[in-house]
N, C-alpha and C positions, 0 to 999 in steps of 0.2 A: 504494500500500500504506500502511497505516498503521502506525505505528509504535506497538512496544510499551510501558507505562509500567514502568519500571526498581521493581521493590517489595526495598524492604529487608526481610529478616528480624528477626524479635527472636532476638536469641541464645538467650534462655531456651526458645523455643518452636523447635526445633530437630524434624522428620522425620525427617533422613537416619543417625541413632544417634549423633549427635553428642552431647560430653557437658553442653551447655546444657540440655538436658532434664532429664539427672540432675539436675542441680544445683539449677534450679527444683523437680524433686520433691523431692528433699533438704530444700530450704528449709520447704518447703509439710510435710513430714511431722516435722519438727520443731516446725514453727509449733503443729501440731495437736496431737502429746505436747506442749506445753507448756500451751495448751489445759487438754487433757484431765486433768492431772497436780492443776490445781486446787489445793485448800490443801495440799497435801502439799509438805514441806520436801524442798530437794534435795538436804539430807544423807540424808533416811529417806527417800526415793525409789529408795536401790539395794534395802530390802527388800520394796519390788515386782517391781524388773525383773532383779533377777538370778534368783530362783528361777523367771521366766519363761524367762530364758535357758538356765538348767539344764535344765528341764523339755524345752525346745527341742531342746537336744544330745541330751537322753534320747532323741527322738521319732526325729529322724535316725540315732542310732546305732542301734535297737532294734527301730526302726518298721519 
């Protein structure tokens, strides 16, 4: 018989719902809002994202 080879995982690349995955995507969707966010200051960046938050609740509570 032949013997199998021993594969380590990357924590970050996690299957079994482990939270290495979250955390990789965490990283990865921050990377990108900041990205995306561009010349805008991140004192006047909550007059972006909070009225998208409101709108959010709006959508959940109403929707």
């Amino acid at each position: 018989m032949a013997k199998r080879k021993s594969v380590t995982k990357n924590p970050n690349q996690t299957t079994d719902g482990q939270n290495g995955g979250i955390v990789s995507l965490t990283k990865e969707l921050f990377q990108v809002a900041i990205t995306l966010r561009g010349s805008v200051e991140p004192s006047d960046y909550k007059r972006y994202v909070l009225p998208i938050i409101f709108l959010r609740f709006l959508s959940l509570r109403y929707g």
